[in-house]
C-alpha positions in Angstrom: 97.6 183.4 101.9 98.2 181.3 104.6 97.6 180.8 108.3 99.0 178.5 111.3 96.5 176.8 113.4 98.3 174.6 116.4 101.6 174.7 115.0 100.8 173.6 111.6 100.5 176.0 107.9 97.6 175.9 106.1 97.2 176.8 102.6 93.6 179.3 101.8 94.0 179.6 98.3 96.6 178.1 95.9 98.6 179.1 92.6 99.4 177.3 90.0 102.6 176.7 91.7 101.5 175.0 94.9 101.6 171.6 94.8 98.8 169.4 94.6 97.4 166.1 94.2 98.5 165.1 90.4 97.1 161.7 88.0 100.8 160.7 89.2 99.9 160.3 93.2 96.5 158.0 92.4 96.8 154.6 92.7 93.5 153.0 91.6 90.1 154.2 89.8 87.4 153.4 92.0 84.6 155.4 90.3 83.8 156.6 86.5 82.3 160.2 86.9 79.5 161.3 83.9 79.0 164.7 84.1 75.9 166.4 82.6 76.0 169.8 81.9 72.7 172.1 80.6 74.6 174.2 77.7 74.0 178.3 78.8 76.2 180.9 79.0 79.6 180.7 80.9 79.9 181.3 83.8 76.5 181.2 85.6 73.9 178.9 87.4 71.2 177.3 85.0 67.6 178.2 85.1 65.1 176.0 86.4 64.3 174.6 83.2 68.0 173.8 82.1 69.0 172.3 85.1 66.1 169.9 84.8 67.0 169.3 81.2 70.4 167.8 82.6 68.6 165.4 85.3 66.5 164.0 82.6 69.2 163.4 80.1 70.9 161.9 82.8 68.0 159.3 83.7 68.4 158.7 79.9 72.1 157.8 79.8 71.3 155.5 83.1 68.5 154.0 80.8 70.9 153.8 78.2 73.3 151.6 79.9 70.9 149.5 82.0 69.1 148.6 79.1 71.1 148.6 76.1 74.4 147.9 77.7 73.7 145.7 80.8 75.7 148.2 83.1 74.1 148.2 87.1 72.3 151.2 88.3 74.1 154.1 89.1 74.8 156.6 91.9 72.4 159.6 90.6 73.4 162.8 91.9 72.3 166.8 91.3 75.3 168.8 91.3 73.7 172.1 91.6 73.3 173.3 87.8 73.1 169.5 86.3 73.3 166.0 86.7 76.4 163.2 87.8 76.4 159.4 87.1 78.6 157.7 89.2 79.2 154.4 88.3 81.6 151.7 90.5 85.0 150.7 88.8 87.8 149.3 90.4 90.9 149.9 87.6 94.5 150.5 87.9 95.3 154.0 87.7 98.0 153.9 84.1 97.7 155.2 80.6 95.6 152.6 79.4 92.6 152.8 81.9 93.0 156.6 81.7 92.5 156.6 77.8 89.6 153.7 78.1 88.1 156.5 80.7 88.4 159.1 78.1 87.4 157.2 75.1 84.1 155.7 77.0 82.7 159.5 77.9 83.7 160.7 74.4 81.3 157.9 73.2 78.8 158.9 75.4 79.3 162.6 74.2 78.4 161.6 70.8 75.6 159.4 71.5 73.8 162.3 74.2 75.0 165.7 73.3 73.0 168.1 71.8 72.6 171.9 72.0 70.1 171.0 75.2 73.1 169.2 77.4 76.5 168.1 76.6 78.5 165.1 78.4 81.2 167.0 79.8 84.3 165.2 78.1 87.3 166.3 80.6 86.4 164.4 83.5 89.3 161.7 82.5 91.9 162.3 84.7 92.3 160.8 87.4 93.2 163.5 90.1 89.9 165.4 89.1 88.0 167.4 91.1 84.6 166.4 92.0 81.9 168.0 93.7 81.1 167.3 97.6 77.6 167.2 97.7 75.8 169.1 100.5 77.9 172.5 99.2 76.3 174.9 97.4 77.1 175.4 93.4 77.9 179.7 93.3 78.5 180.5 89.5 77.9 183.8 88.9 75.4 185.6 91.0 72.3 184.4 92.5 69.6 185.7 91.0 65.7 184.2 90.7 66.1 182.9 87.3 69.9 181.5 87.6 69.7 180.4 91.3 72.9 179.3 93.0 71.8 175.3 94.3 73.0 172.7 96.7 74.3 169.6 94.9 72.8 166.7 96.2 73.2 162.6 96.1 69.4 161.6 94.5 69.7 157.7 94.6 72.1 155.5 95.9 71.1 152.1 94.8 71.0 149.2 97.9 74.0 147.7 96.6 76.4 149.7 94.3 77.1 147.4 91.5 80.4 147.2 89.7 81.1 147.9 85.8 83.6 145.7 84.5 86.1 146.9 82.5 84.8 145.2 79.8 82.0 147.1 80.1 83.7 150.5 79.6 85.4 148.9 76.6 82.1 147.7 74.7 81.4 151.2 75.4 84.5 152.7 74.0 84.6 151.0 71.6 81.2 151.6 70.3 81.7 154.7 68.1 84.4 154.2 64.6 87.6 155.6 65.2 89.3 158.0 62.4 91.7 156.4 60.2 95.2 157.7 61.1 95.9 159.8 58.4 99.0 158.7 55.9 101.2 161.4 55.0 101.2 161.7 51.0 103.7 160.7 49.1 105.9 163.3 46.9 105.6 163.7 43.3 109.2 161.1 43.1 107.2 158.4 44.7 109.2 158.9 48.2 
């Protein structure tokens, strides 16, 4: 659907068609995204209790990285039915930051999920969408147990410290990685 305001087309709603911003079109990372996600049902807000759940596992993967990985305080944010890190980066947007990105919150996924909260794994990309706190979070319907929530920034440190990209490799690099497996050879040795 579409409608013209002052001369110009605007899109409401788009298909899978409609063009829009792709990995392509970014030029630099400037922030590393940590989702935190309450597991429950697809679909709906999180109760009280699950949505707190994901704030403190949150405060745990901050600790986590302060602590045991030297890594600067975070932006801590509520997004309505869990918990964001943001954490300053300044990378070039190519295969080899994207896969560090994606290797770094697989790590974390290992080290913090459980069947509590998972570290939502698919924030990689670098054209994802991220919440714009202030809205409101409306999965499924409102109701007094699964309330719909407004995302919120919680901290902002005084100054935002940067995390190296050495940083996000120590971290990547922190779990083993499977050995590539070899195709067997046939019975003539070949």
């Amino acid at each position: 659907r579409r409608c013209s305001r002052g001369g110009r087309t605007v899109s409401r709603w788009l298909s899978k068609k409609d063009a829009t911003t792709a990995d392509t079109d970014i030029i630099r990372r400037r922030w590393f995204p940590i989702d935190i996600d309450p597991v429950r049902p697809s679909g709906v807000s999180s109760t009280d209790e699950e949505h707190q759940a994901a704030l403190v596992r949150a405060a745990e993967i901050a600790a986590y990285l302060g602590r045991e990985r030297g890594w600067p305080a975070p932006v801590l944010a509520d997004s309505g039915n869990g918990a964001h890190l943001l954490y300053r980066i300044d990378l070039q947007n190519d295969d080899e930051s994207r896969d560090l990105m994606k290797r770094a919150l697989e790590a974390l996924d290992v080290i913090f999920s459980d069947r509590v909260c998972t570290v939502d794994t698919a924030n990689f990309n670098a054209a994802r969408i991220w919440k714009l706190y202030g809205t409101t979070s409306r999965k499924g319907d409102h109701t007094a147990d699964r309330p719909h929530r407004k995302g919120v920034l919680l901290d902002v440190p005084a100054e935002v410290g940067r995390v190296g990209r050495e940083l996000l490799e120590a971290l990547a690099t922190s779990l083993p990685v499977a050995p590539a497996i070899k195709p067997e050879k046939n019975s003539s040795g070949r």
